[in-house]
C-alpha positions, 0 to 999 in steps of 0.5 A: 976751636980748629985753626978751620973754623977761626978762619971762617969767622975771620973771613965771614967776618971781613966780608959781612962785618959780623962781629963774633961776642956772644953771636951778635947778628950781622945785617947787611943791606946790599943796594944794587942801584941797577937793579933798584933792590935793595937786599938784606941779609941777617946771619948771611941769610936773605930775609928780605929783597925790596924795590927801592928808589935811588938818584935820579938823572942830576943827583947820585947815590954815593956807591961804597960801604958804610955803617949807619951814623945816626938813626930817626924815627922821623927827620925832615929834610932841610935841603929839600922844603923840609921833606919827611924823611921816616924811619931814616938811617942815616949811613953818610952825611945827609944821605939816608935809606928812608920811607917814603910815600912815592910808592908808585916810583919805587923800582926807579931813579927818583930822589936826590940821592937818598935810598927810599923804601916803601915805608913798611919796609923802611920801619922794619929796616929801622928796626932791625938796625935798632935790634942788632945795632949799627956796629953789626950793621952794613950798607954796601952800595954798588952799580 
């Protein structure tokens, strides 16, 4: 390959945490908690740009760049009166992107710190997460 190239993959590689054996899938979920989006991009292309819920006034959504830790189909929060909590992927300690059914404030601050998507969103994030894996996956959040 040209020395051009090898550095294209090397740079798309820092920026998006894509790993380059046998064209693996880089996914990225950008949370903008100003905005309150969250977009995802698969082979640094937009495939899907939702409203979310972030911490409200007393909590925070904790900024930064992760990989997801742990995935569930369902989980129930212990910290907050056993709390459904599906399809979680979970990316620091008990902090998540997960459905559900507050529908009506997603687009506002509204959890305890979690990132929460309308849950058809949340399953097919879960499931593209399952499909390429959570070492080709990265979480960015920022302000």
């Amino acid at each position: 390959m040209k020395k051009t190239v090898l550095m294209a993959i090397a740079v798309a590689t820092m920026l998006f945490g894509a790993t380059v054996q046998g064209g693996a899938a880089s996914l990225v979920a950008s949370v903008d908690i100003s905005s309150q989006t969250m977009t995802v991009s698969q082979y640094g292309r937009v495939i899907y740009s939702w409203p979310v819920s972030t911490a409200r006034s007393g909590y925070i959504t904790p900024r930064g760049n992760y990989r997801p830790t742990r995935l569930h189909r369902m989980w129930y929060s212990r910290k907050y009166e056993m709390s459904p909590m599906p399809w979680s992927v979970f990316f620091r300690g008990g902090y998540a992107i997960h459905g559900t059914n507050a529908v009506k404030r997603l687009g506002t601050p509204a959890s305890h710190g979690c990132i929460r998507l309308h849950t058809s969103n949340a399953a097919r994030f879960y499931a593209l997460v399952k499909e390429v894996g959570p070492g080709n996956t990265r979480i960015v959040v920022v302000n």
